[in-house]
C-alpha positions in Angstrom: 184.3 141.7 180.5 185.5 138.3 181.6 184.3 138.7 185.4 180.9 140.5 184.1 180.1 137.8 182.2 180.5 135.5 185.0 178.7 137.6 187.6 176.0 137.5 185.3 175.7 133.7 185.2 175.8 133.9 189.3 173.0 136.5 189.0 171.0 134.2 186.6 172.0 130.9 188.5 172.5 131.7 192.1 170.3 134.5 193.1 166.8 134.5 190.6 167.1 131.0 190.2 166.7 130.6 186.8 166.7 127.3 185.0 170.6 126.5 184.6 173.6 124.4 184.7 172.6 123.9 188.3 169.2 122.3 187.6 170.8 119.1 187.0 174.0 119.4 189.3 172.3 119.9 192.7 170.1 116.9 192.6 170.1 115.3 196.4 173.3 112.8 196.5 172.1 109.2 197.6 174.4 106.2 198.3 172.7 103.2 195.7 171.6 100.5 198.6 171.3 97.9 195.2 175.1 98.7 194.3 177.2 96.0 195.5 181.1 95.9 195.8 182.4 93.4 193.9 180.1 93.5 190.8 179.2 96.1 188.0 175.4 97.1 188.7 173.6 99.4 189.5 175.3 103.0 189.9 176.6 103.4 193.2 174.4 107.0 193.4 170.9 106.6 192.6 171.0 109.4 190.0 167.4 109.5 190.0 166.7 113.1 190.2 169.7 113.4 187.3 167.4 111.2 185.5 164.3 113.2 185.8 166.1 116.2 184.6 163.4 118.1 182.4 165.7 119.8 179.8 166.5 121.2 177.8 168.2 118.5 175.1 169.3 118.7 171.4 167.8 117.0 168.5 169.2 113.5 169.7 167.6 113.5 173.2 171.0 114.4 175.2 171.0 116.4 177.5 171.8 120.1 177.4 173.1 122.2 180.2 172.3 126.1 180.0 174.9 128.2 181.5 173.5 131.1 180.5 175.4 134.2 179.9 178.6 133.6 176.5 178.5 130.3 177.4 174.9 129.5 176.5 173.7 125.8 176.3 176.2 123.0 176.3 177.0 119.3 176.4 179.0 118.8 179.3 180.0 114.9 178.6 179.3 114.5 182.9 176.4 115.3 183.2 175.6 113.0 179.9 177.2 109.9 182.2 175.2 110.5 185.1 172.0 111.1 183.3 172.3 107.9 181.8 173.8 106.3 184.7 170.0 107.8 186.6 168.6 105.9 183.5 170.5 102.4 183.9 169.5 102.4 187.4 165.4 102.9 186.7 165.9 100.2 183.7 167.8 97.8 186.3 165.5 98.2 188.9 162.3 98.4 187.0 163.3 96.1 184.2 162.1 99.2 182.2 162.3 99.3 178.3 162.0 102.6 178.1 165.2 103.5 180.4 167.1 101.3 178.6 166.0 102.3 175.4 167.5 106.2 176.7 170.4 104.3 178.6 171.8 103.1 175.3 171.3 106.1 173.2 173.4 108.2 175.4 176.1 105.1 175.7 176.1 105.4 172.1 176.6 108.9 171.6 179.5 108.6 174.7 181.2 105.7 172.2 180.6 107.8 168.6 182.6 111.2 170.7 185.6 110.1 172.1 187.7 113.0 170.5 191.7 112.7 170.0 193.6 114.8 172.8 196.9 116.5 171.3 198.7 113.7 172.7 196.5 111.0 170.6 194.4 109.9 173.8 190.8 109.4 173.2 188.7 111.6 175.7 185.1 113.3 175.7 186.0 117.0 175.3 184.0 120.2 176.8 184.0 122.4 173.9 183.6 125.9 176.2 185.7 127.6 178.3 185.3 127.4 182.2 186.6 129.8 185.0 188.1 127.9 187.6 191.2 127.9 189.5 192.6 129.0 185.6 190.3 129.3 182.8 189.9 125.7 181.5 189.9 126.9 177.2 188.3 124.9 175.0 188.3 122.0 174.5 189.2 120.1 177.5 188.9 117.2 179.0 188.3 115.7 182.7 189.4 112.6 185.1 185.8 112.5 186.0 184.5 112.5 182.7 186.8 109.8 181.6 185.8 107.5 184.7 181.8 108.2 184.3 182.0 107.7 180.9 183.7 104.7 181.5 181.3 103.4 184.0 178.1 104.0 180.7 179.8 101.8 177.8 181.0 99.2 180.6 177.3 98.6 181.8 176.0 98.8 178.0 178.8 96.0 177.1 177.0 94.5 180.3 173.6 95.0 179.1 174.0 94.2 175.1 177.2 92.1 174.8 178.2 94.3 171.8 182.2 94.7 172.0 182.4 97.8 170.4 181.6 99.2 173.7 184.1 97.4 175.7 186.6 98.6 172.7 185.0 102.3 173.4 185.6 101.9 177.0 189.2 100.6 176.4 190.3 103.5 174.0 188.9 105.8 177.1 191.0 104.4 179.6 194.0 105.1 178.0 194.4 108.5 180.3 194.8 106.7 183.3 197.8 105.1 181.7 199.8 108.7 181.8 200.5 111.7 183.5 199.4 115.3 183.0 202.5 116.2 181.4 201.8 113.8 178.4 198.4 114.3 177.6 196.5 111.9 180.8 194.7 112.8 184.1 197.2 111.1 186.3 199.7 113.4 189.0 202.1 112.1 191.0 203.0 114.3 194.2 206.2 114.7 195.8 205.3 112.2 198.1 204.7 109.7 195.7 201.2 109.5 195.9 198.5 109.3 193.1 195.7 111.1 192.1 193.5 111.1 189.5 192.7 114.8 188.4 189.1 116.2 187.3 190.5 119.4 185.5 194.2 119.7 184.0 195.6 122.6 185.7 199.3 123.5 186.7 199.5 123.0 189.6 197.0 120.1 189.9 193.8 121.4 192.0 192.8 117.9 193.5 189.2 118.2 193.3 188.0 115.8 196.2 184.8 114.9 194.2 185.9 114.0 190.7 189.1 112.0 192.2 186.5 109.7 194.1 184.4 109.3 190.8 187.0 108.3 189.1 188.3 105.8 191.5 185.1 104.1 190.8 185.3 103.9 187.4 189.0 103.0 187.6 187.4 100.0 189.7 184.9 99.0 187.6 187.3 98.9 184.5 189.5 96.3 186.6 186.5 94.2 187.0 185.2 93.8 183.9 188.9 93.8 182.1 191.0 92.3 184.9 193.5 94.3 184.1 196.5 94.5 186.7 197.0 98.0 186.0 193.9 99.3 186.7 193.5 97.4 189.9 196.8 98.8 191.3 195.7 102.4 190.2 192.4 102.0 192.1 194.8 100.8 194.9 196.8 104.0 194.6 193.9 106.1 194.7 192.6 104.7 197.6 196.3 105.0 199.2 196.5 108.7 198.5 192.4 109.1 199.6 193.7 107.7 203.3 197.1 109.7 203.8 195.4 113.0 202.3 191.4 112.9 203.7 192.0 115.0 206.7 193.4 118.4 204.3 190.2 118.3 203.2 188.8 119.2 206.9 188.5 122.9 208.1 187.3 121.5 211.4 183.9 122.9 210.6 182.8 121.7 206.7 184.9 120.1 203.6 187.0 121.5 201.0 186.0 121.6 197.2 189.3 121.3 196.6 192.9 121.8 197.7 194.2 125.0 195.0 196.2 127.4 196.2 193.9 129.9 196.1 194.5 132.3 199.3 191.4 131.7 200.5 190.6 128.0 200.4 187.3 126.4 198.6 185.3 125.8 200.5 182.4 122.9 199.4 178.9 124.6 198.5 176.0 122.8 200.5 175.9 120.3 197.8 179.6 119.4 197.5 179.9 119.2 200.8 176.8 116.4 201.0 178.4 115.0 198.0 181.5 114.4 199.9 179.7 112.1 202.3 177.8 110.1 200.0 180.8 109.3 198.5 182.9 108.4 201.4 179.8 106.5 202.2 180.4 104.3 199.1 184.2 104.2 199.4 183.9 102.6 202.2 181.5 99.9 200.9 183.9 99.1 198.5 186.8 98.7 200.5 185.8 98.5 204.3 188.5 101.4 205.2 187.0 102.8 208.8 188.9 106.1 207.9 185.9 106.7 205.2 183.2 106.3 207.6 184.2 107.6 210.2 185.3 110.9 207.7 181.5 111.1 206.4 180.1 110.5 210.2 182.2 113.7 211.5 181.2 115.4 208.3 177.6 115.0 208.4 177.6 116.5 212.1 179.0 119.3 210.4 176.3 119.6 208.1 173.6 119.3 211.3 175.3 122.1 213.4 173.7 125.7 211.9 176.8 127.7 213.3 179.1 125.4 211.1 176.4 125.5 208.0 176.3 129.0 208.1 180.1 129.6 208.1 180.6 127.7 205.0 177.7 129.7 203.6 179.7 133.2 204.2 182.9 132.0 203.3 181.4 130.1 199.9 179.7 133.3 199.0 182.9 135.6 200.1 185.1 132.8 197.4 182.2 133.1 194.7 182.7 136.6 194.1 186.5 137.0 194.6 187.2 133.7 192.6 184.8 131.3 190.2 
């Protein structure tokens, strides 16, 4: 029942198209030319397609994503971020009352959610359950949401001067403080490097996408608090971004992720572009070569058709066996 449910959300999603989860996720991914390292701006993505997004929403005006199938319409507390992350950027750039006005409501409703973990952490829980690598149950929380949401109350402190959303952003930091054995987002491999995890799985799945969103929240936070902590962390992440970059290369396209799934995940079209927009940005931020010369050999990837349909085939092949 589990996997018909699920290939009836591909159907729905994948193959007639149907207004879904995906409406808002596969937005075109665009490095933020106003986002400067050093500084809490504008969003490093533009986010203005997530901005757009036409629907649907609850009562409160925040967004809802449909899923379709048992799982139906949800608040996924990423998508929230980036939506009003889209929003900030319009209101920064077009000194726009109206995207400000939307900005803040969804920073409040990020500050009035933060849930208790079982370990006592404040996060932003997903209150379905999610196939992946294992079924993610309900509720759980994320790395990436932690950092996204992170990056909202930071720039609405920024934008209002009101502390409770520093104090909000504080309470949500708190994850990157501990590892995933006692109740944070944080793994420490056998080598000793860090990495900031987007689901809590055992093992730990390394999702290349929400480690790097993290990282920039993680950054942020050390800006605006000057914590030590946080600064190192960031320094970590970077660390274990450089020593472990090249497992995400098949040699023809990028890795979702490094599970141990027997055949490897392979990025969807989107992910894939995703990855270079972000390497893009990492290496705005801290100058590393490795970054840009990563997202260079991965965008000729993206330009060869032989390469582009390979990933297609094996994506589709992974979708069907696996989530």
């Amino acid at each position: 029942m589990v996997r018909l449910n699920y290939y009836q959300r591909l159907l729905n999603s994948y193959i007639l198209r149907r207004n879904s989860h995906l409406s808002f996720w596969h937005g075109e991914a665009e490095v933020n030319e106003h986002a400067k390292p050093g500084e809490v701006g504008e969003y490093w993505m533009t986010f203005i397609q997530k901005a757009q997004y036409g629907g649907p929403f609850d009562n409160e005006g925040i967004p809802l994503l449909d899923y379709h199938g048992t799982i139906g319409k949800q608040r996924n507390p990423i998508a929230i971020a980036q939506y009003a992350l889209g929003q900030f950027n319009l209101y920064r750039r077009n000194d726009d009352g109206h995207h400000k006005e939307i900005f803040l409501r969804i920073a409040d409703w990020l500050a009035d959610h933060l849930e208790m973990n079982a370990h006592g952490f404040s996060v932003w829980h997903h209150h379905f359950d999610w196939e992946y690598f294992k079924v993610l149950k309900a509720p759980w929380y994320s790395g990436l949401a932690q950092g996204q949401g992170i990056s909202v109350l930071l720039r609405a402190y920024l934008s209002t001067n009101k502390k409770s959303y520093l104090e909000a952003a504080h309470r949500a930091f708190e994850v990157f403080r501990h590892d995933l054995s006692t109740g944070g987002v944080l793994y420490m491999d056998p080598d000793g490097l860090w990495w900031v995890e987007e689901y809590v799985t055992d093992p730990p799945t390394h999702i290349l996408n929400g480690f790097i969103w993290a990282l920039w929240g993680i950054y942020e936070y050390w800006l605006i608090s000057h914590d030590a902590y946080a600064g190192e962390l960031f320094s970590k992440g970077v660390a274990t971004l450089e020593a472990r970059l090249s497992d995400y290369d098949t040699g023809y396209w990028s890795l979702y992720d490094l599970a141990p799934n027997r055949l490897r995940t392979i990025a969807s079209s989107f992910y894939h572009r995703l990855h270079i927009t972000q390497l893009k940005v990492m290496h705005n931020i801290t100058k590393a070569d490795l970054f840009i010369k990563t997202a260079g050999r991965w965008e000729a990837y993206y330009q060869n058709q032989i390469c582009r349909s390979r990933a297609l085939v094996h994506k589709g092949i992974f979708k069907l066996l696996y989530y």
